[in-house]
N, C-alpha and C positions, 0 to 999 in steps of 0.2 A: 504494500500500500504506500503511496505516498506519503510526503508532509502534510501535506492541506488536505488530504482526506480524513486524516487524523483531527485538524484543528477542527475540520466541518463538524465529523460526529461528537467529539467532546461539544463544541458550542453546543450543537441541536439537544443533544442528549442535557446534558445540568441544564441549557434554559429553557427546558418545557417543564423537567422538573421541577427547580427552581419557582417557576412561575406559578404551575399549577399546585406545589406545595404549599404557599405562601396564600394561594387563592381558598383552599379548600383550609387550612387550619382558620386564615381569617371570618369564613362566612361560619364555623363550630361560635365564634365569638359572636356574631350575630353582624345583622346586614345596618346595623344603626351606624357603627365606625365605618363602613364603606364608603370611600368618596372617589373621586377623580384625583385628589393628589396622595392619597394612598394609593391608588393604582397606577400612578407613575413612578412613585417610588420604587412599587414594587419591579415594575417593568424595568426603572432602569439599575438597582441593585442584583436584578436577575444576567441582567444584561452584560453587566461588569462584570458578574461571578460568573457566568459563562467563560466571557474571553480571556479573563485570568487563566482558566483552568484550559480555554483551549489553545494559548499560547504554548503554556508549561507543557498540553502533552503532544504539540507541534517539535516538541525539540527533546522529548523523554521517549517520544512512542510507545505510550505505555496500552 
């Protein structure tokens, strides 16, 4: 496999988790804390914690 096949799947992989973990723990809390700048926070700490991780295993191939 390549480099960038690796960084693709690590991104896709942690930020759907990411995402959809953040989504489903916050709505167990209920939908009154739900807004629109929660949900971009969440999008963009998903987002950075993806490409962190898919730098790291761009150059580890793990």
């Amino acid at each position: 496999m390549k480099a960038s096949d690796y960084l693709k799947k690590t991104f896709i992989f942690v930020f759907v988790f990411s995402f959809t973990y953040r989504i489903v723990f916050q709505l167990f809390d209920g939908l009154d804390s739900f807004s629109l700048r929660f949900l971009m926070k969440i999008l963009f700490v998903s987002l950075l914690t993806a490409l962190i991780l898919g730098i790291l295993n761009y150059f580890f191939k793990v």
